[in-house]
C-alpha positions as a Markdown table, in Angstrom:
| # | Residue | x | y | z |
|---|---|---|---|---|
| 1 | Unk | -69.4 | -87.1 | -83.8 |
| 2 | Unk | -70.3 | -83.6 | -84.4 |
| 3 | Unk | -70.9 | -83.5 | -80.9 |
| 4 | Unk | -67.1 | -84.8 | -79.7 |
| 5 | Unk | -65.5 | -82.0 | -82.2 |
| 6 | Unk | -68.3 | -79.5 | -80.3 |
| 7 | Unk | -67.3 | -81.1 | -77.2 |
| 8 | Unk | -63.7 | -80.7 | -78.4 |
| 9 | Unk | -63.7 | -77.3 | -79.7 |
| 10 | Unk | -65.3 | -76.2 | -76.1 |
| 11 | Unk | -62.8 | -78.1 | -74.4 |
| 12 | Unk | -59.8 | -76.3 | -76.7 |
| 13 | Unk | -61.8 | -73.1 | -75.9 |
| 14 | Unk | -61.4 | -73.4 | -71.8 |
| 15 | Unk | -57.9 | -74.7 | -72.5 |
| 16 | Unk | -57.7 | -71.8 | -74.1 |
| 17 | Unk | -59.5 | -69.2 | -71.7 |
| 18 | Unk | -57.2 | -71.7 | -69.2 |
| 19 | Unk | -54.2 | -71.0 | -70.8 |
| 20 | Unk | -55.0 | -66.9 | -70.8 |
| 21 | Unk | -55.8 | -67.3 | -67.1 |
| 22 | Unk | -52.6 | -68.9 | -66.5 |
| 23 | Unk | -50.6 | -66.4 | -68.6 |
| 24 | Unk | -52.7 | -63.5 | -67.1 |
| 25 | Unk | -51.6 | -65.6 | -63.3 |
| 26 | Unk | -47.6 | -65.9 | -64.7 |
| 27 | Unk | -47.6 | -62.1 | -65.5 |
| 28 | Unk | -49.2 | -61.0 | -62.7 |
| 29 | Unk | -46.8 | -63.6 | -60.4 |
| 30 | Unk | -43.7 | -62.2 | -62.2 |
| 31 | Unk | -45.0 | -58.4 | -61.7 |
| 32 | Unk | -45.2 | -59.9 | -58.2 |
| 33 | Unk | -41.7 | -60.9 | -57.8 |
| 34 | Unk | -40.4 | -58.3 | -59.7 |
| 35 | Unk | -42.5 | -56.0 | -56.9 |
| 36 | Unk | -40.8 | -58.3 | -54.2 |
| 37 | Unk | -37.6 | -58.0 | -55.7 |
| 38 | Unk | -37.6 | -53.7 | -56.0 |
| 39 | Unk | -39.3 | -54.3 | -52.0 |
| 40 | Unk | -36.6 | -56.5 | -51.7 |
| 41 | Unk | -33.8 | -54.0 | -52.8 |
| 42 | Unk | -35.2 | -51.2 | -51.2 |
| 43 | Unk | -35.7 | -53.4 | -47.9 |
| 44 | Unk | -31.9 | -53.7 | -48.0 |
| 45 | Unk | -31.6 | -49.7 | -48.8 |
| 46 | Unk | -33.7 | -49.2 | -45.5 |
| 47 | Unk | -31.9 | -51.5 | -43.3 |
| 48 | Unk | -28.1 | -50.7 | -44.5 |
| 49 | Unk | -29.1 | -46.6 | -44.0 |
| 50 | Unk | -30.7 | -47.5 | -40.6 |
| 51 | Unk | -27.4 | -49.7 | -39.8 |
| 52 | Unk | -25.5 | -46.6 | -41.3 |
| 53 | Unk | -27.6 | -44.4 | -38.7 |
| 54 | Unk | -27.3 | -46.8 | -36.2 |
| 55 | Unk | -23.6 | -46.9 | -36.3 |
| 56 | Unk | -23.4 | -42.8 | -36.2 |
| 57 | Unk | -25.7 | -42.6 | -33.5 |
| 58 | Unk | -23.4 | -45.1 | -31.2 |
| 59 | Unk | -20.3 | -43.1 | -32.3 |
| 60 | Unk | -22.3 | -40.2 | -32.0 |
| 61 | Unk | -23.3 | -41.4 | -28.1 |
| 62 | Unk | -19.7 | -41.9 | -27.2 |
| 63 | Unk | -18.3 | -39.1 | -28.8 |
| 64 | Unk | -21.3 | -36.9 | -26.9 |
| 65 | Unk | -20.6 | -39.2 | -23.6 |
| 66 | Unk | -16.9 | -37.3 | -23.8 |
| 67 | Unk | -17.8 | -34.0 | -24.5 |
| 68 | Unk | -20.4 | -34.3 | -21.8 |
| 69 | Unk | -17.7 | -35.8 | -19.3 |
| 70 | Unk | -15.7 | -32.8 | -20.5 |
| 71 | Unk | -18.8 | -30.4 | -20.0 |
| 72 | Unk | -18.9 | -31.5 | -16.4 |
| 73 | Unk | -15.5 | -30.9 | -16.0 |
| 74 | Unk | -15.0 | -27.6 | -17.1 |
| 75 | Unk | -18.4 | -26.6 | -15.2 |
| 76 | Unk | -16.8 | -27.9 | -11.7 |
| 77 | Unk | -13.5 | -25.8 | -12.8 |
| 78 | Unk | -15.5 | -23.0 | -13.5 |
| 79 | Unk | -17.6 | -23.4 | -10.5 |
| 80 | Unk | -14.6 | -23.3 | -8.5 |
| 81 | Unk | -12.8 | -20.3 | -10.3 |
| 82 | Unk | -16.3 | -18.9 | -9.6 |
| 83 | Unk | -15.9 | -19.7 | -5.9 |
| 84 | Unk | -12.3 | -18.8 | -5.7 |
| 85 | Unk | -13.1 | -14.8 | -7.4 |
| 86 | Unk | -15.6 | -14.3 | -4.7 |
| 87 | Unk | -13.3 | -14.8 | -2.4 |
| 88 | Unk | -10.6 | -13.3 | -4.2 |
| 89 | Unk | -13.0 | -9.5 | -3.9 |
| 90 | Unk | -14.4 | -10.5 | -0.7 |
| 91 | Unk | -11.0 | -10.3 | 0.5 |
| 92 | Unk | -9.6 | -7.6 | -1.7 |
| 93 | Unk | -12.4 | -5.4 | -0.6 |
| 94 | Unk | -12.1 | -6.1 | 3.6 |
| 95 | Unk | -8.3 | -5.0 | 2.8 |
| 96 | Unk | -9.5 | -2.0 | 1.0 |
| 97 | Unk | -11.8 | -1.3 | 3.1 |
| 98 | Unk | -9.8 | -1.6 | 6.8 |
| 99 | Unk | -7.0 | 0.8 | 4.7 |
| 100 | Unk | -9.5 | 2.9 | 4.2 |
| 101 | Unk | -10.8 | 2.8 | 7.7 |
| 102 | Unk | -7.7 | 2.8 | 8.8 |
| 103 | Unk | -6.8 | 6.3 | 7.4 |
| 104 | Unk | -10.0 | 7.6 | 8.6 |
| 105 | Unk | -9.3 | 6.5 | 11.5 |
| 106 | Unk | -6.2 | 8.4 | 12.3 |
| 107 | Unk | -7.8 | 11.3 | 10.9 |
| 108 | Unk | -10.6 | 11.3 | 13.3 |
| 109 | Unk | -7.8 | 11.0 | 16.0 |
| 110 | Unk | -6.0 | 13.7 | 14.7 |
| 111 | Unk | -9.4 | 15.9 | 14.5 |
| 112 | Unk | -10.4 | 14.6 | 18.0 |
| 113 | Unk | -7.0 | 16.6 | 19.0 |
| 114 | Unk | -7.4 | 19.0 | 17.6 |
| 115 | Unk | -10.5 | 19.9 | 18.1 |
| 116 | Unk | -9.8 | 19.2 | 22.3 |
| 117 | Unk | -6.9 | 21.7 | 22.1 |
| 118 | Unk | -9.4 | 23.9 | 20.5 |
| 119 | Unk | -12.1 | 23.4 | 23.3 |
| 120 | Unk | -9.2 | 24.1 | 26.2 |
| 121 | Unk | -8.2 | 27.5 | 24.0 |
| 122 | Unk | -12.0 | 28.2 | 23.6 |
| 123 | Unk | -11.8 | 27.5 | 27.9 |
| 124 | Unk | -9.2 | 29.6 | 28.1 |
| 125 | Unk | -9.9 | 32.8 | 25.7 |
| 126 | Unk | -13.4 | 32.7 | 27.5 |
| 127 | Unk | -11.7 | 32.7 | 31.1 |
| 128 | Unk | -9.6 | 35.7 | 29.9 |
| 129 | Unk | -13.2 | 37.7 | 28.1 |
| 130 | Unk | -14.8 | 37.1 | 31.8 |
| 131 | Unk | -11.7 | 38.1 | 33.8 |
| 132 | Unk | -11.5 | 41.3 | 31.3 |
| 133 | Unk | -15.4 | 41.5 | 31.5 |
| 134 | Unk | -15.0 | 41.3 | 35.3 |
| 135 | Unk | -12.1 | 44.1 | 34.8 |
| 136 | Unk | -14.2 | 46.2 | 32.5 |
| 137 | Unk | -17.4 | 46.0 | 34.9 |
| 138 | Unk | -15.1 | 46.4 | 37.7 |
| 139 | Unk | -13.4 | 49.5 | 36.7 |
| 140 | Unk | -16.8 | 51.0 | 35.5 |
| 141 | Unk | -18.1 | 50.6 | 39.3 |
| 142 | Unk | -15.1 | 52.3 | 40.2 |
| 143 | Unk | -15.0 | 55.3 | 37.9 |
| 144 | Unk | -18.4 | 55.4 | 39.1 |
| 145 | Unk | -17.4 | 56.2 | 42.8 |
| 146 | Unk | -14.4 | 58.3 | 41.3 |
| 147 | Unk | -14.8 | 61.9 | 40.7 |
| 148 | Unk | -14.3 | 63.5 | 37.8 |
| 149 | Unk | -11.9 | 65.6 | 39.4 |
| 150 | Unk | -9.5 | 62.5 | 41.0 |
| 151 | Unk | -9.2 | 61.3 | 37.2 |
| 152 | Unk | -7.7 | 62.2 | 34.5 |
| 153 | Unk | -9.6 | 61.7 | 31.4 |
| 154 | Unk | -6.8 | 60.8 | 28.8 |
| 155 | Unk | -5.2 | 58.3 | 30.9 |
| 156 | Unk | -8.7 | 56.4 | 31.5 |
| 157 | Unk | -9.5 | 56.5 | 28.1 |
| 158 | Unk | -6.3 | 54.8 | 27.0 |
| 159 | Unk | -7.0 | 52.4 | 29.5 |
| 160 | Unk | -10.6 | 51.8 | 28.1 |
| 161 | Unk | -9.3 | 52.0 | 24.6 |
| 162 | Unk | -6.5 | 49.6 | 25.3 |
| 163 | Unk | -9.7 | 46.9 | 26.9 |
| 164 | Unk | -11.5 | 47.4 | 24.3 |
| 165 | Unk | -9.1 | 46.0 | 21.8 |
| 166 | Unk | -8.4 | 43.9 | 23.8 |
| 167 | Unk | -11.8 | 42.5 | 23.9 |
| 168 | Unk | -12.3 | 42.8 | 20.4 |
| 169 | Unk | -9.2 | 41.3 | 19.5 |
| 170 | Unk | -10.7 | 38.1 | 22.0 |
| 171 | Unk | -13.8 | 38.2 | 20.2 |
| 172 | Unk | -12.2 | 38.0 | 16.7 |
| 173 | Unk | -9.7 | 34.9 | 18.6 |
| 174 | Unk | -13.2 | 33.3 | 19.5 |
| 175 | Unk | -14.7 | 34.2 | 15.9 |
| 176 | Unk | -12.0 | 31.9 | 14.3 |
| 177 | Unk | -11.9 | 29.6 | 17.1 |
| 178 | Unk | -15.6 | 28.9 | 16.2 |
| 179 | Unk | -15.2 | 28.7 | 12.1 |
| 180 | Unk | -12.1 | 26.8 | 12.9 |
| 181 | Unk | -14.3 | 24.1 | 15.0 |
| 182 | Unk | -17.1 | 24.4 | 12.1 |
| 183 | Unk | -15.0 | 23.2 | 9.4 |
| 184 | Unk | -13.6 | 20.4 | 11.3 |
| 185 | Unk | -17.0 | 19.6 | 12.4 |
| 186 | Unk | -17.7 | 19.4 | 8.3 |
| 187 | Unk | -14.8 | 18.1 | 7.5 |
């Protein structure tokens, strides 16, 4: 008998060590569900912010799909307003550009003139210097051949006087012929 209540009280004892296993197994299963139930919670967080991102983003897509579309418009515009200005100065500046020409043009022609008439005076002064050149060395062969006696001395100086500014007043014609020529040459 004494070995039935041993038998017993060993029997009570792993019921008991049983019992604490099985408590120790409940406590740990409900720590375990209360860990899958916080998971659980927090699962839903996760997924109802990544729905909430999710949604954004596809708003986010169409609303960047318009400003893109609208992007890509105002680039062709400006691309074309780009375009258009170039020709806008191209053209302004051939108009500015053939006025200017234009007026240099006519002011060539004009100095082309002018400086012809210039070249027939310059012909012509020079014709008269050789003709009174030809004069001068003409009437020095003569007085030459003359006698001092056949000549009267105040009457051929006047004369010589009256070639010489003559021929001076020629050379100073051809002086400002030539500056005149020079400055439209520079000009």
């Amino acid at each position: 008998m004494i070995q039935k209540i041993k038998s017993l009280f060993e029997i009570e004892e792993k019921i008991s060590e049983i019992n604490n296993k099985i408590n120790d197994s409940n406590a740990k299963i409900n720590e375990l569900g209360n860990n899958f139930a916080d998971f659980k919670n927090k699962f839903s967080e996760v997924k109802n912010a990544q729905d909430e991102l999710l949604k954004n983003l596809k708003d986010n897509i169409d609303t960047i799909k318009s400003l893109r579309g609208d992007f890509e418009k105002e680039l062709y515009e400006f691309n074309l307003i780009k375009s258009q200005m170039q020709k806008k100065i191209l053209d302004k500046f051939e108009q500015e550009l053939q006025k200017d020409l234009e007026v240099n043009r006519e002011a060539l022609k004009k100095d082309v003139e002018d400086y012809d008439a210039l070249r027939r005076n310059m012909g012509d002064v020079a014709l008269r210097l050789k003709s009174a050149n030809d004069g001068i060395i003409k009437f020095v062969e003569i007085s030459k051949s003359i006698r001092k006696e056949d000549f009267e001395l105040t009457k051929f100086a006047r004369q010589l006087l009256e070639m010489d500014r003559e021929k001076l007043e020629l050379m100073r014609k051809i002086d400002t012929l030539e500056r005149l020529v020079s400055k439209m040459r520079r000009g």
